[in-house]
N, C-alpha and C positions, 0 to 999 in steps of 0.2 A: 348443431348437435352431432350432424357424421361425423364433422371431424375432430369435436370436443374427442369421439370415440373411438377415431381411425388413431388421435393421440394417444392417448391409453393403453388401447392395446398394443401399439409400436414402445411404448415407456417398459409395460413387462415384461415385452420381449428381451430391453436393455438391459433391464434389474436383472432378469434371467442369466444373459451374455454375460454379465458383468461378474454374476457371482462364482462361475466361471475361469475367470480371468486369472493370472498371474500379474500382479504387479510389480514394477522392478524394484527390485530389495536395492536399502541404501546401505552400503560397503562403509560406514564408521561408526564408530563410538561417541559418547559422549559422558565426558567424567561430571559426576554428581559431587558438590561439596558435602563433606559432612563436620560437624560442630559437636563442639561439649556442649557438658549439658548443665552448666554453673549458669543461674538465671539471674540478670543483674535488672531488678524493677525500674520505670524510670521514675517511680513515685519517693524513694529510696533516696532521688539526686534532687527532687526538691521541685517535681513537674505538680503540677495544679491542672486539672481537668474543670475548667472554670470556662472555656467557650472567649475568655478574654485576654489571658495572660500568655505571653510568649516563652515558650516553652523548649526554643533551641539550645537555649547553653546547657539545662538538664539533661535533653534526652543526648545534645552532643558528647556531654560528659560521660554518660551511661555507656556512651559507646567507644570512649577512648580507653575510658578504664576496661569494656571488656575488652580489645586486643589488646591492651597489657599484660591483660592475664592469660592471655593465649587463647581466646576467644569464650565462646559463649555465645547466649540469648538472651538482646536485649529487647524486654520486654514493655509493651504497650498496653496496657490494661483498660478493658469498656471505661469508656468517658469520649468527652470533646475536648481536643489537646489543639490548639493554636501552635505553630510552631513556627519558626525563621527555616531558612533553607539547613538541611544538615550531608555530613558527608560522613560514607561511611566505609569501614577500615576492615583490613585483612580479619579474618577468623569469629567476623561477626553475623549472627542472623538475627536480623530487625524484624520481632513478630507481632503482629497488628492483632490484639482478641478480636474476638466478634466482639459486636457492637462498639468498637473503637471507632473514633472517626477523629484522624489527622488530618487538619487543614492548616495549609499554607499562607501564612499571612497575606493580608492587600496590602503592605508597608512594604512597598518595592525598595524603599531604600535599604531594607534590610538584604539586599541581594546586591552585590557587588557587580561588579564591569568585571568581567573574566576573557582570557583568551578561551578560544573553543571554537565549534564550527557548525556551519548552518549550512542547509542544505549541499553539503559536499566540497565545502569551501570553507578556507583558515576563516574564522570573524570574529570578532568580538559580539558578547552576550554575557546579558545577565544569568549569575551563579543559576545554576539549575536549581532548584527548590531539594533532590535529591541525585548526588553525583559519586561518583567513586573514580581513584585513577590509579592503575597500576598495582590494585589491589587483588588478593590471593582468595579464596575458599569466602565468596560474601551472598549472602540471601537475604528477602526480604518474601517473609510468609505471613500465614494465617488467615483470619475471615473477616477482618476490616475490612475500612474505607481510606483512600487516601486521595485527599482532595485538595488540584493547585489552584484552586481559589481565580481559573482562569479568569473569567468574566472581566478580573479588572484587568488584565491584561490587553485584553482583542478590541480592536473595530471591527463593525460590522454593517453591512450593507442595508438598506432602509427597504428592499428588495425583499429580505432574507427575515421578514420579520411583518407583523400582522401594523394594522395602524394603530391599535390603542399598544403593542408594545415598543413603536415607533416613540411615540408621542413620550409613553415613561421614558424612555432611555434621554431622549432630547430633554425634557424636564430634568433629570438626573444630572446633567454637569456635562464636562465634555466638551468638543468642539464640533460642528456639522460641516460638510463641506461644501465649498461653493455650486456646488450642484447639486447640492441636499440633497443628495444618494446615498454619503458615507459618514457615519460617523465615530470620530476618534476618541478614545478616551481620558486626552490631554495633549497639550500643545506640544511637547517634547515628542509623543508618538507624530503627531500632524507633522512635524518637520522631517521624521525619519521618513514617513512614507512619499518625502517629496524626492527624497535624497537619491544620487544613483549609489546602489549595490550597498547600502545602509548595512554599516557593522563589518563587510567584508575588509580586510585586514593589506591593504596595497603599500609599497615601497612609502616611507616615511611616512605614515600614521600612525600615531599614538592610542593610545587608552583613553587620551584623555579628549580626542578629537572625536571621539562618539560619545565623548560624557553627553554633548546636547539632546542627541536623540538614546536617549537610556531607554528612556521608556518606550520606545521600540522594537526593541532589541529584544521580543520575547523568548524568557527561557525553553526550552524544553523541559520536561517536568522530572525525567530520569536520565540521565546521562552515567553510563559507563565506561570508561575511555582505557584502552589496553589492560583488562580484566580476564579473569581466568578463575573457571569453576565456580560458577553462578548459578541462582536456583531463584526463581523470582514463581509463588505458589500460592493460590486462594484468594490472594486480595483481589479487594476491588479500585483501579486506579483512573480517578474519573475527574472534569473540567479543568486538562490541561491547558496552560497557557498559548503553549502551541507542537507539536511531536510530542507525546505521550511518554512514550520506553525507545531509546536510542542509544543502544549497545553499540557501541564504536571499537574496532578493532579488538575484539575479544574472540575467545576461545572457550568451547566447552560448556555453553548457554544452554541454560532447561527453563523452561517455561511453561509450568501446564497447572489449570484450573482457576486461571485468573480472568476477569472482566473487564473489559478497556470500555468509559463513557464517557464521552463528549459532546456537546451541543450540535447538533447537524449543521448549522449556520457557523460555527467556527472554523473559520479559513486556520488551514496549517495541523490541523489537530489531529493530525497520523496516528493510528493504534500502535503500531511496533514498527520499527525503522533500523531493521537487521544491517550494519554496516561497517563491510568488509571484515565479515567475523566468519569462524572456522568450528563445525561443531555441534550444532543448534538444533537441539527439540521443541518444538510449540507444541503443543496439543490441550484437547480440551478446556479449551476457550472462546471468548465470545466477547465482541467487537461491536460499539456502533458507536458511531465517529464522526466529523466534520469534513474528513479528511479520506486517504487512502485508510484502508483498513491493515493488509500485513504487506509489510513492503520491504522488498529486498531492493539494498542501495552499496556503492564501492565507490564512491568520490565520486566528484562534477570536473571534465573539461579534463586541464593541463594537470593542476592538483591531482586531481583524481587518478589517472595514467601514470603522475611521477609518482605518489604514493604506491600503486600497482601492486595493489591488496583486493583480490578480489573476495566475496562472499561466495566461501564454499561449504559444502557438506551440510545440508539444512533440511530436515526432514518437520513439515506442515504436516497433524493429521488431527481430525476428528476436532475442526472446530466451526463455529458459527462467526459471521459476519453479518449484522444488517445493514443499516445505513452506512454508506460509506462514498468515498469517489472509485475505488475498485475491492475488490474482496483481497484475491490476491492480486501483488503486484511486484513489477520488475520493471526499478528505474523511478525516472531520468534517469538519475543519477548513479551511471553505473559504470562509470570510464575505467575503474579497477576491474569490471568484468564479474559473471559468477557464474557457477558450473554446480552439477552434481546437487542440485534444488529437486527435494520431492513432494509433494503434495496428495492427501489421499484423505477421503471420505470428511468435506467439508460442506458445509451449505452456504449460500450466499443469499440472502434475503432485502430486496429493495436496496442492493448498491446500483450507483451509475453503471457500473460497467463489472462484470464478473471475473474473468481471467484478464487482466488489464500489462501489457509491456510495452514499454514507451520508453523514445532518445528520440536523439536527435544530430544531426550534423553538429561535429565540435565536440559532442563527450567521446569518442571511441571507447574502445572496452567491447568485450565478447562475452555474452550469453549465451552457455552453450552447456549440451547434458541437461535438461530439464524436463521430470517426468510427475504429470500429471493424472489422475486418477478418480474415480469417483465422488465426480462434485455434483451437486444437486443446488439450482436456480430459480429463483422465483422472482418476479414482478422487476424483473433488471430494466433502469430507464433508459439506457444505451445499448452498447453491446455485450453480450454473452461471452464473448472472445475476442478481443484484440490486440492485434501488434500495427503499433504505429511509429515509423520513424520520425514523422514530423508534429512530436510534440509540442504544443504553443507555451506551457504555460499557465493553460486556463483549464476555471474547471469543465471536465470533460462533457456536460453536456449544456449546452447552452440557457444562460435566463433568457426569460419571456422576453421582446423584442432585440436579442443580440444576431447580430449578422455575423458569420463567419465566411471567410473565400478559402474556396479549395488552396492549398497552395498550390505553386507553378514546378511540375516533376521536371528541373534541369540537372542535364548531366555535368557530375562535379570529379572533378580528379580524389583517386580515393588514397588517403594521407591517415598516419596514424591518431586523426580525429574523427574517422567515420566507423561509425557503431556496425557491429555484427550481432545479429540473431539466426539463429541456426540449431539444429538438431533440437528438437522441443519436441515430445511424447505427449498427445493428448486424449484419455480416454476414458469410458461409460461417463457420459457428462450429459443429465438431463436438467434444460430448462424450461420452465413455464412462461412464458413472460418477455419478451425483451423487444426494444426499438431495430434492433440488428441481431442478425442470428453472431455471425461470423463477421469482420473485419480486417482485411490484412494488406496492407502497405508498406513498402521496403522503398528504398532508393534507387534512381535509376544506376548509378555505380555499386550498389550495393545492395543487391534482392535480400530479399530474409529466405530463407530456404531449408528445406530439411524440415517442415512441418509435418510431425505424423497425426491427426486426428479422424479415432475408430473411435465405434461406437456411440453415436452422438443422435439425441433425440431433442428435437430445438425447434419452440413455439413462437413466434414473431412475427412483427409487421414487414419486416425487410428483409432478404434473403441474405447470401453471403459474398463480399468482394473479396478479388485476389488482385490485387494493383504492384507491379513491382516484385513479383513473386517467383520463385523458380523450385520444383521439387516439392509440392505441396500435396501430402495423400491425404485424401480423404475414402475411409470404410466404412460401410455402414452406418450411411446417414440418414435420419427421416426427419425431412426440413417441411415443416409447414409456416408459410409466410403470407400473411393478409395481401399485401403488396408482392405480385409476381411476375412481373412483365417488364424486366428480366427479372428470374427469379436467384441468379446465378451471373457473376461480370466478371467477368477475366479481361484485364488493362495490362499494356504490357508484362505480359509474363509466360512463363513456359514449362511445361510439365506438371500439368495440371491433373492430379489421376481419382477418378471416382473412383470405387470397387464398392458398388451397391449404393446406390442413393435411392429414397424413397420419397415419392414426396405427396402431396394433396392434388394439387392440381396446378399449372402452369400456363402463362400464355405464350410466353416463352423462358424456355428453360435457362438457352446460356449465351449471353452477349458476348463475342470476341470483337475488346476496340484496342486497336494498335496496332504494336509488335507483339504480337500472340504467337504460340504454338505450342503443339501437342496436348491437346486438352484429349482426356481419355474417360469416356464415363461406362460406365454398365448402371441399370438401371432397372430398377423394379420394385412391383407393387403402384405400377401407373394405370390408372383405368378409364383418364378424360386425354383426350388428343391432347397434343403438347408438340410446340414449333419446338425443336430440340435446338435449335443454333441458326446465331444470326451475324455476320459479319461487320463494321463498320472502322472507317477510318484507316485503312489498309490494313487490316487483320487479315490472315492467308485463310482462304477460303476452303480452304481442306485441312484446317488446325485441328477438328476436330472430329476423333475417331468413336464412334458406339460400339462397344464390347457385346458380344452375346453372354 
C-alpha cells in the first residue's frame, strides 16, 4: 500500500510536469484529398446485399465508372455485401454507411498471384483483398465494417488457443503438424511454410513457381503502393489475413477515427505498417491486434538500402493501442532509415511491449530525430521501452516453456549493414504495469546513443538495462521495481547520466559489468539505505560519480 501511494503521488507530480511541457512541434504539412460530391450507388451496378453473392465486378464497376467521371463517392449502403478483392482508382472515395459490413470472400482463388512485397522484400502474393497503385486524391471512409475474412487464411499455434477450440479447428479440415503444435489450413499453406523465404522473388523465379504454395502467400488486407493524398476515416478494418493497412511509398497519408481488429493469436496481423512514406497523420484511433500495433517500417537488408526511401514526417497523436506485440513501433525493417517521427498523448493497454525499436545486423538504415511524448501504460507483458539490436524474429516475449539465450555481444566491423539508433526524445511517459521498466541494447561496433528520457514514472517487476550504450540521459525518473538487486545494469556502456531518479527502495542500485564508464546519477526522495554501486567483470571502479 506505501508504495501503491509513494506511486501516485510521484504519477501527479508527472501529469503536473508534463502539462507544463513544450513538446517539439512537427515542421510539415499534410495535404488532405478532397472529392465531388456526384454519388454513384453500388446497388445501381447490380450489387445484392445477400451475405452470398459476389459482389466485386459491381462495386469494381461503381468505381471505374466514377474516376471516369472525374471522381466521386462510391457508395456502400447498410447490408452484408460479399465481395472479391477490388482496386481502387484516382478521384474516388469508397464510403462504408454504418451498418455496412464488407467481407471478403474465403474463395482464395478469387485473388490472383501478384508481384508485391512482404515484409520489406520484392515477393510474390496474393492480390490484396483492397490495393491501389500510383493513384491520386483516394479515401476510404464512413462508419462500416470491413472484413478480410482472415481466419481462412492463417495457421495457428495449438498453444494460442483453449482445447475445445483446438479440437474444433482439427475437426474443421486442415492439416496438423507433425508435432501437433501447428495447424495449417491446407496443404499448399503446409508446403509454403516448409519453404525457405516462401513468395520472396530471387534471380529466375517465376509467378508460377509459387503457384504451389498460393495459399501461403497471405495477402495483406490494404495495400497502397506509390499513392498520394489519402484519407482512410471512421471505418472499422478488422480480421486481416495478415498486415492490416500497408501504405508503401506514399505521400500525404491522413488517417484518423478508424479501428484496426484482429484476433490476438494471429501471427503477422500488424495494425498499420507505415512504409517508406512522407507526410502522415494518424490520430484518433484504436488498435488491438495479433501483431505489432503502429509500425513504422523503410525496407529489409540490401532491398531496403538500395531503395533508400526512408519514413519521414509522421506525426502519431491521441490514439489507443491494446493487445498488440508493441503499441508503437520502429522496424525491423527499416534499412531505408526514418527521421522526423512524433508521437504524443497515446495509451497503450496490455501490449507486449509499449515503446518497442528493433533491427538487426544486416538491415542498416538510420533512425534518427524521434520525439516522443505523453504516453500513458498499463499492464505491459514485457518492456515499457525498448531498443534492441538483436531482434530474432520472434514474438517478443516468450510462450510457456520456450528457452531463449542471451545472444553472444561480438565485435563486428561496422559496414553499410549495421543499423543506427540515435537522437530519440522521450518524455512524461507513465506506466502501470510492466515485466521491465526500460531496455536498451546496441551493438558492440555500434551503441545506440543519443537517448533523452525525462519525466518517466515506471511501475514494474525489473528495473532498467543499458547494454551497448553511450550518451543515455535520463531526468526525472521514479522507478519502482519488485525485483531490485540491481535495480539499475550498466553492460558495456558509457555516459550514463541520471539527473533525479527516484526510486522505492534498492538493494542495490547500479551494477557496472564490463567496459563501463561515467555513470552520473543525482538522486532523491531515497529514505531506505541503498548499496548505490557495484563493480564486476573489469568495470572501472570509480565509473561512477554521485551528484549533489
Amino acid at each position: 500500500m506505501k508504495l501503491l501511494c509513494q506511486f501516485c503521488i510521484v504519477l501527479l507530480f508527472c501529469i503536473a510536469a508534463g502539462q507544463n511541457s513544450i513538446s517539439q512541434i512537427p515542421d510539415f504539412t499534410v495535404q488532405t484529398p478532397v472529392f465531388r460530391k456526384d454519388t454513384f450507388n453500388i446497388l445501381q451496378y447490380g450489387a445484392l446485399a445477400d451475405g452470398k453473392t459476389d459482389n466485386a465486378a459491381a462495386i469494381q464497376k461503381a468505381i471505374f465508372t466514377c474516376n471516369a467521371k472525374k471522381g466521386g463517392v462510391v457508395l456502400v449502403p447498410p447490408g452484408f455485401w460479399v465481395t472479391g478483392p477490388l482496386v481502387l482508382k484516382s478521384n474516388v472515395e469508397l464510403y462504408i454507411q454504418k451498418n455496412a459490413l464488407l467481407l471478403f470472400t474465403a474463395d482464395h482463388q478469387k485473388f490472383k498471384l501478384v508481384k508485391g512485397n512482404w515484409e520489406g522484400l520484392p515477393a510474390y502474393r496474393n492480390q490484396s483483398p483492397i490495393s491501389a497503385e500510383n493513384e491520386v486524391n483516394i479515401a476510404i471512409t464512413g462508419q462500416g465494417i470491413i472484413d478480410g475474412n482472415g481466419d481462412t487464411w492463417r495457421s495457428i499455434k495449438k498453444d494460442k488457443l483453449t482445447e475445445t477450440q483446438w479440437n474444433r479447428l482439427v475437426k474443421s479440415g486442415g492439416i496438423v503438424s507433425e508435432d501437433k503444435k501447428t495447424w495449417y489450413p491446407s496443404e499448399s499453406y503446409y508446403l509454403g511454410s516448409k519453404a525457405d523465404h516462401p513468395g520472396v522473388i530471387k534471380d529466375g523465379q517465376s509467378m508460377e513457381d509459387a503457384a504451389p504454395i498460393k495459399e501461403y502467400l497471405r495477402p495483406n488486407m490494404l495495400v497502397f503502393n506509390s499513392c498520394s493524398s489519402i484519407l482512410l476515416e471512421g471505418v472499422t478494418f478488422q480480421n486481416s489475413p495478415a498486415w492490416t493497412l500497408h501504405p508503401l511509398l506514399c505521400k500525404d497519408l491522413t488517417i484518423r477515427n478508424i479501428t484496426v481488429k484482429n484476433p490476438w493469436n494471429g501471427q503477422n496481423t500488424d495494425g498499420i505498417d507505415i512504409e517508406s512514406c512522407k507526410n502522415v497523420l494518424l490520430e484518433n484511433s484504436s488498435f488491438d491486434v495479433g501483431d505489432d500495433g503502429i509500425c513504422v517500417k523503410s525496407g529489409r537488408d540490401e532491398a531496403g538500402r538500395k531503395r533508400g526511401i526512408p519514413t519521414e514526417n509522421l506525426l502519431v497523436r491521441n490514439c489507443i493501442v491494446y493487445h498488440a506485440h508493441g503499441g508503437f513501433v520502429v522496424g525491423s525493417e527499416m534499412s531505408g532509415g526514418a527521421k522526423n517521427l512524433y508521437l504524443s498523448n497515446c495509451s497503450f493497454i496490455g501490449t507486449d511491449v509499449g515503446l518497442r525499436f528493433k533491427t538487426t545486423r544486416g538491415r542498416g538504415g538510420v533512425v534518427e530525430k524521434v520525439y516522443i511524448d505523453h504516453v500513458n501504460m498499463k499492464d505491459i507483458v514485457g518492456e515499457s521501452i525498448l531498443f534492441d539490436m538483436y531482434y530474432m524474429a520472434k514474438d517478443p516475449v516468450p510462450l510457456a516453456g520456450e528457452k531463449r539465450e542471451e545472444p553472444a555481444a561480438q565485435l563486428q566491423p561496422v559496414t553499410e549493414e549495421t543499423p543506427v539508433f540515435r537522437d530519440i526524445h522521450i518524455s512524461d511517459v507513465i506506466c502501470s504495469g510492466a515485466d521491465k521498466a526500460i531496455f536498451i541494447r546496441g551493438l558492440p561496433e555500434m551503441k545506440i546513443s543519443q537517448i533523452y528520457l525525462n519525466n518517466l514514472v515506471l511501475q514494474s517487476d525489473k528495473g532498467i538495462v543499458c547494454e551497448d550504450a553511450d550518451s543515455i540521459y535520463f531526468t526525472n525518473v521514479f522507478l519502482a521495481a519488485a525485483q531490485h538487486d540491481p535495480l539499475i545494469k550498466c553492460k558495456n556502456s558509457s555516459t550514463i547520466h541520471f539527473d533525479g531518479i527516484s526510486i522505492k527502495e534498492a538493494g542495490l542500485l547500479i551494477l557496472a559489468d564490463g567496459a563501463v564508464s561515467k555513470i552520473s546519477l543525482k538522486i532523491k526522495g531515497v529514505q531506505v539505505p541503498v548499496k548505490i554501486f557495484q563493480a564486476v567483470n573489469g568495470a572501472d571502479e570509480h565509473c561512477v560519480q554521485v551528484l549533489p
